[in-house]
C-alpha positions as CSV (number, residue, x, y, z in Angstrom):
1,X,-7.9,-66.8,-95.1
2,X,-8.8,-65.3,-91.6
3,X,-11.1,-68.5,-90.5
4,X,-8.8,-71.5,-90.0
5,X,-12.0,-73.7,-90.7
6,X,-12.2,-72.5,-93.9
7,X,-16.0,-71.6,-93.5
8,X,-16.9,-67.8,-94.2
9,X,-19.2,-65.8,-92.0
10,X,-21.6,-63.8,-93.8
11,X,-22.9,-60.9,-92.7
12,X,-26.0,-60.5,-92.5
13,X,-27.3,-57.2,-95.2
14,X,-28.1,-54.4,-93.0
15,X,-32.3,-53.8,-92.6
16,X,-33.7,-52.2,-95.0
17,X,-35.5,-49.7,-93.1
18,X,-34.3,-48.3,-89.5
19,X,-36.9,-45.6,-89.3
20,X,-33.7,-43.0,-88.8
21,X,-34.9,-41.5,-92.4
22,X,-37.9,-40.5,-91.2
23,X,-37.0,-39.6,-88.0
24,X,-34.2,-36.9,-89.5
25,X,-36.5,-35.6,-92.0
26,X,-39.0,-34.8,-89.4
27,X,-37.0,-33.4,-87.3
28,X,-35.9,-30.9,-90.2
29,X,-39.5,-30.3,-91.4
30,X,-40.6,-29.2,-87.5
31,X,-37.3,-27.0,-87.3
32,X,-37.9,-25.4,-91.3
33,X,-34.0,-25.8,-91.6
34,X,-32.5,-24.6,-94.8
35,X,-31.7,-27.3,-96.8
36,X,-29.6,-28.2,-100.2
37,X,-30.9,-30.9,-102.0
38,X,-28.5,-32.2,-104.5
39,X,-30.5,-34.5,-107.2
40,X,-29.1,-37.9,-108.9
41,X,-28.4,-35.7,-111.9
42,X,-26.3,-33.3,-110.4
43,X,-28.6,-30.0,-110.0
44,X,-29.2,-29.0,-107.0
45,X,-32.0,-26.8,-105.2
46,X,-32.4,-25.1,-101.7
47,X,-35.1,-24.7,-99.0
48,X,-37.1,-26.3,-96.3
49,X,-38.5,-29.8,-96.4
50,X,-42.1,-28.5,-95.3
51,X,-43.7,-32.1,-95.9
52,X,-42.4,-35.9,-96.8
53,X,-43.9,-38.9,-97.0
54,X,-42.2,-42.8,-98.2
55,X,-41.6,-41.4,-101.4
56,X,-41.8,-37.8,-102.0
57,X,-40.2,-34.4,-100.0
58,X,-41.9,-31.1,-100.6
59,X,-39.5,-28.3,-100.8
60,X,-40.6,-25.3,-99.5
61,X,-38.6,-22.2,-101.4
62,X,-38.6,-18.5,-100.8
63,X,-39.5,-16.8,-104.4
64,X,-39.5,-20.0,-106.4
65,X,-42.0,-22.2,-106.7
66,X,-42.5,-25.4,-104.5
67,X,-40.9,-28.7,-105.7
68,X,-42.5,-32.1,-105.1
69,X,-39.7,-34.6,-105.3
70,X,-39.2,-38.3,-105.2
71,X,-36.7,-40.1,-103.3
72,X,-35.6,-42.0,-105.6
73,X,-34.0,-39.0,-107.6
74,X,-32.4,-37.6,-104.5
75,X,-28.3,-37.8,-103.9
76,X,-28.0,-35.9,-100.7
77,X,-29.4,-33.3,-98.3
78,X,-27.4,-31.2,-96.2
79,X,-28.4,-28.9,-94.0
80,X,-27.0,-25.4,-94.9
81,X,-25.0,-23.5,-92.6
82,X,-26.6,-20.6,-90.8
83,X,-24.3,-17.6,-89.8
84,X,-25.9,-14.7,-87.3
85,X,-24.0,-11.4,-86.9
86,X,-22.8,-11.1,-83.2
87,X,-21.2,-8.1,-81.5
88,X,-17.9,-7.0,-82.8
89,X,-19.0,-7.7,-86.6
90,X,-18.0,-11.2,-85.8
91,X,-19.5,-14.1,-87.5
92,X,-21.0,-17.0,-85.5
93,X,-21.7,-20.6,-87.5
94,X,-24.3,-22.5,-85.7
């Protein structure tokens, strides 16, 4: 036992809400960075978060329609890698 008293600290559960969520999200709407979205069921769908809210992201897609989707079936998002062409046909990841 790591306490010679023999009483156990608890931790305290982390909050519930740090307002870092929100604050990412935003930050990837105002920027339209290409995203992957990778749902609680294993599909997974690309875009740009164009809009969000407490419980919903709107997914902004080139060619495919526009998917409202809750939070609550969400795994991941990851922003996707962007490569630009620089001189000498080299490949720069940003």
């Amino acid at each position: 036992m790591p306490f010679s008293n023999g009483k156990r600290r608890h931790k305290s559960p982390p909050p519930g809400e740090t307002g870092q969520e929100a604050l990412y999200l935003k930050s990837l709407s105002e920027r339209q960075v290409p995203v992957t979205v990778k749902l609680r069921d294993g599909e997974r769908v690309n875009g740009w978060i164009e809009y969000f809210d407490d419980t919903m992201i709107r997914l902004t897609r080139e060619g495919k329609p526009n998917l409202f989707i809750y939070k609550q079936q969400i795994r991941t998002i990851a922003e996707e890698r962007r490569t630009k062409p620089r001189s000498g046909n080299r490949e720069v990841v940003e």
